[in-house]
GULO-387469 format. One record per residue (C-alpha): residue number from 1; residue in three letters; x, y, z. Coordinates in steps of 0.001 Angstrom, whole numbers, plus 500000, padded with zeros to 6 digits. Each point is the difference from the previous one (the first is absolute). Example, Ala and Ser with C-alpha at 12.3 -4.5 7.8 and 13.67 -1.06 7.14 Angstrom:
BEGIN
<node><n>1</n><res>ala</res><east>512300</east><north>495500</north><up>507800</up></node>
<node><n>2</n><res>ser</res><east>501370</east><north>503440</north><up>499340</up></node>
END
This chain:
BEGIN
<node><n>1</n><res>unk</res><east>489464</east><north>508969</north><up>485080</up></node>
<node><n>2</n><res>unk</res><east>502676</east><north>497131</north><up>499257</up></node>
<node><n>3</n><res>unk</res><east>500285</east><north>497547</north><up>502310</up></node>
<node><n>4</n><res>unk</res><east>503963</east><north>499359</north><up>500995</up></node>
<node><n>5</n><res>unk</res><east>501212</east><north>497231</north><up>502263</up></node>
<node><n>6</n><res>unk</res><east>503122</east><north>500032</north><up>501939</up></node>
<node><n>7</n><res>unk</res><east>502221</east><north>497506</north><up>501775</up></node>
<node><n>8</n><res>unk</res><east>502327</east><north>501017</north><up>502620</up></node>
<node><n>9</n><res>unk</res><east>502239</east><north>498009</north><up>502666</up></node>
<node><n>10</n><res>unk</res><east>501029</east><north>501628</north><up>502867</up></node>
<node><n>11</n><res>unk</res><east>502889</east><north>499045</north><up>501576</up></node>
<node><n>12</n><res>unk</res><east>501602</east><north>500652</north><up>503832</up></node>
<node><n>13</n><res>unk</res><east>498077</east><north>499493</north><up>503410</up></node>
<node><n>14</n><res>unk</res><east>496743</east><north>499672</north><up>498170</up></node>
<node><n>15</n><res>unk</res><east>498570</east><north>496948</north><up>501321</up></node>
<node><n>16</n><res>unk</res><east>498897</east><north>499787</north><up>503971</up></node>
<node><n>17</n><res>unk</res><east>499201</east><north>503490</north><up>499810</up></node>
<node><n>18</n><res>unk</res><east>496591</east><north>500317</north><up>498957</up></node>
<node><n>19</n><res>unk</res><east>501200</east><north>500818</north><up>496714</up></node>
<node><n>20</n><res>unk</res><east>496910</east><north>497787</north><up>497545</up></node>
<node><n>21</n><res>unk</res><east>497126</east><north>501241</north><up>502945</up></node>
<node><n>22</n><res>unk</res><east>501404</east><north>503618</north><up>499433</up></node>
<node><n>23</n><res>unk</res><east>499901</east><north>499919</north><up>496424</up></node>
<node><n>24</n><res>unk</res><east>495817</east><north>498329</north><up>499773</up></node>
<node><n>25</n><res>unk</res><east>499510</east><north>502801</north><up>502514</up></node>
<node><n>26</n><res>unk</res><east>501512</east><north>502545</north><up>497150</up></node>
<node><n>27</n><res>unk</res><east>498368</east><north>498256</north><up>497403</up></node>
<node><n>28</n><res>unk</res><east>496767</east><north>500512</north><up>501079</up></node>
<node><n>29</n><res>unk</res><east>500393</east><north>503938</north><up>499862</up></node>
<node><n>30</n><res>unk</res><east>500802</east><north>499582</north><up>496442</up></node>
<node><n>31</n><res>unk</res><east>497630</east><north>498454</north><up>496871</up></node>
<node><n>32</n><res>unk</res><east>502642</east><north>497158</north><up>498998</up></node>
<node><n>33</n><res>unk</res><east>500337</east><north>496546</north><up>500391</up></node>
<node><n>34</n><res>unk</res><east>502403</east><north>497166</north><up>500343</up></node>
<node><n>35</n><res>unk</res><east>501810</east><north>498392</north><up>503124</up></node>
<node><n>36</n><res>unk</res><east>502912</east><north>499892</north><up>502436</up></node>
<node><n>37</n><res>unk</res><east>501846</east><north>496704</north><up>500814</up></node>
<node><n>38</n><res>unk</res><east>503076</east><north>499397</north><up>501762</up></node>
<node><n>39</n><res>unk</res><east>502980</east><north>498174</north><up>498135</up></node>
<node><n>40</n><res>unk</res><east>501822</east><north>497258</north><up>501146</up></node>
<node><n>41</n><res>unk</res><east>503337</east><north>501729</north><up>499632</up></node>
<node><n>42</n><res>unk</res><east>498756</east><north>502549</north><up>502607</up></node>
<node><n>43</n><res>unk</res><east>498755</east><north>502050</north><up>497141</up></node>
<node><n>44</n><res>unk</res><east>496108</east><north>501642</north><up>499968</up></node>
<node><n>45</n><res>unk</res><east>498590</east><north>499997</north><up>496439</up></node>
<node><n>46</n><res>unk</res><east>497352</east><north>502735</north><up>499187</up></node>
<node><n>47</n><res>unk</res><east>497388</east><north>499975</north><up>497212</up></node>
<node><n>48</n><res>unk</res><east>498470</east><north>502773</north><up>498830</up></node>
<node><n>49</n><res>unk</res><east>497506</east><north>500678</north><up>497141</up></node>
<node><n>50</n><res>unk</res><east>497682</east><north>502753</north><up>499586</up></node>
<node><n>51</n><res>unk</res><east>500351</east><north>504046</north><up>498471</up></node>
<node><n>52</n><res>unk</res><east>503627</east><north>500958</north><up>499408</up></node>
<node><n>53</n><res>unk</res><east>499648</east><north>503067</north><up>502556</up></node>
<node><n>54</n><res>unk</res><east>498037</east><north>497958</north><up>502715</up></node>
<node><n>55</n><res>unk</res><east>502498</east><north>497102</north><up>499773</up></node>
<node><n>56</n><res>unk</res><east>502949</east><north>502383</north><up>499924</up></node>
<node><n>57</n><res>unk</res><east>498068</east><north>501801</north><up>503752</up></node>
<node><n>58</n><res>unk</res><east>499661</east><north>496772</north><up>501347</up></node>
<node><n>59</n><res>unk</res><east>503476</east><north>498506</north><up>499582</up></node>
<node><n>60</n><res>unk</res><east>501690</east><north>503785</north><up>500977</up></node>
<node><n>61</n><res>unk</res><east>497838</east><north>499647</north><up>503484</up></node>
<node><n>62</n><res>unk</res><east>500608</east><north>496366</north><up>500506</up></node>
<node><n>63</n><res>unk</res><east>503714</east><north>500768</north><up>499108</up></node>
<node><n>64</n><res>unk</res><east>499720</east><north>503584</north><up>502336</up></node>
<node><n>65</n><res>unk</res><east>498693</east><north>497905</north><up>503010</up></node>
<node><n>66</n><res>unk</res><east>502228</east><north>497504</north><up>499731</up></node>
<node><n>67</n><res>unk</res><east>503063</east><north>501521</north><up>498592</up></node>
<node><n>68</n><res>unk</res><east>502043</east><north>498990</north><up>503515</up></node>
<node><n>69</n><res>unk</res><east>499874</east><north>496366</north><up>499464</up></node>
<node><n>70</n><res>unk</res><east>500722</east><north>500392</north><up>496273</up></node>
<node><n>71</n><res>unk</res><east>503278</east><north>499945</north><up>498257</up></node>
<node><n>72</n><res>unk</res><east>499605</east><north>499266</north><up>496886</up></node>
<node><n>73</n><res>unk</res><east>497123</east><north>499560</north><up>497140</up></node>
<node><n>74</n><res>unk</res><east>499916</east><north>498867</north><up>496654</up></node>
<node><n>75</n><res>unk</res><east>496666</east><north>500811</north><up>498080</up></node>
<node><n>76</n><res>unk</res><east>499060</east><north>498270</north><up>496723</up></node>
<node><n>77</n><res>unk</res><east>496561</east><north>500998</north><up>497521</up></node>
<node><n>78</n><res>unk</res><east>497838</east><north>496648</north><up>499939</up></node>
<node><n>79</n><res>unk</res><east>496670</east><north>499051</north><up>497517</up></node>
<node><n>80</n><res>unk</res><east>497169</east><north>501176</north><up>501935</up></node>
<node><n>81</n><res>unk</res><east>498975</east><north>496570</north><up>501251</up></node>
<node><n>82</n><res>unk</res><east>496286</east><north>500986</north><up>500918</up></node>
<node><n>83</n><res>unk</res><east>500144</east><north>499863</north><up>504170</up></node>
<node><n>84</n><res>unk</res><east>497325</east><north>500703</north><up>502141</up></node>
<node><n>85</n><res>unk</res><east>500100</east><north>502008</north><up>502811</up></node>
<node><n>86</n><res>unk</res><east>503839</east><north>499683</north><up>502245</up></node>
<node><n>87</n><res>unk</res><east>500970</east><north>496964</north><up>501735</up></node>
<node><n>88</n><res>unk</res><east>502894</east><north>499259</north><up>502605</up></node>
<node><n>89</n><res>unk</res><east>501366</east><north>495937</north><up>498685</up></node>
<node><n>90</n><res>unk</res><east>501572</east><north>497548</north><up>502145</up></node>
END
């Protein structure tokens, strides 16, 4: 299976609202990797890398669960970059 990584920014009311501890909680339901960090423009930036399909799942339920927060996205393809297990950055 080929390993994909995606980068997506998620912009609206997405920090304060448990938005990087809802997304580890998703990732862990999923076999990818990568991290969540909030942005100091009041962005959160979300790293995913793992199976196409499972990394497409995991970003349509992080996106599903918090889709009231979010208005807008913008998703770029990334070199896998070889990340271990999913972390939530300062």
């Amino acid at each position: 299976m080929a390993t994909v990584c995606k980068r997506v920014t998620y912009s609206g009311r997405v920090q304060g609202v448990g938005f990087r501890y809802t997304a580890r909680r998703r990732a862990s339901e999923f076999p990818v990797a990568g991290y969540v960090r909030n942005l100091a423009n009041g962005d959160v930036e979300l790293v995913a890398e793992g199976d196409e399909a499972q990394v497409t799942a995991f970003l349509n339920a992080v996106a599903e669960h918090m889709q009231e927060y979010v208005t807008g996205m913008m998703m770029r393809d990334e070199q896998p970059g070889g990340y271990s297990g999913f972390k939530v950055r300062a």
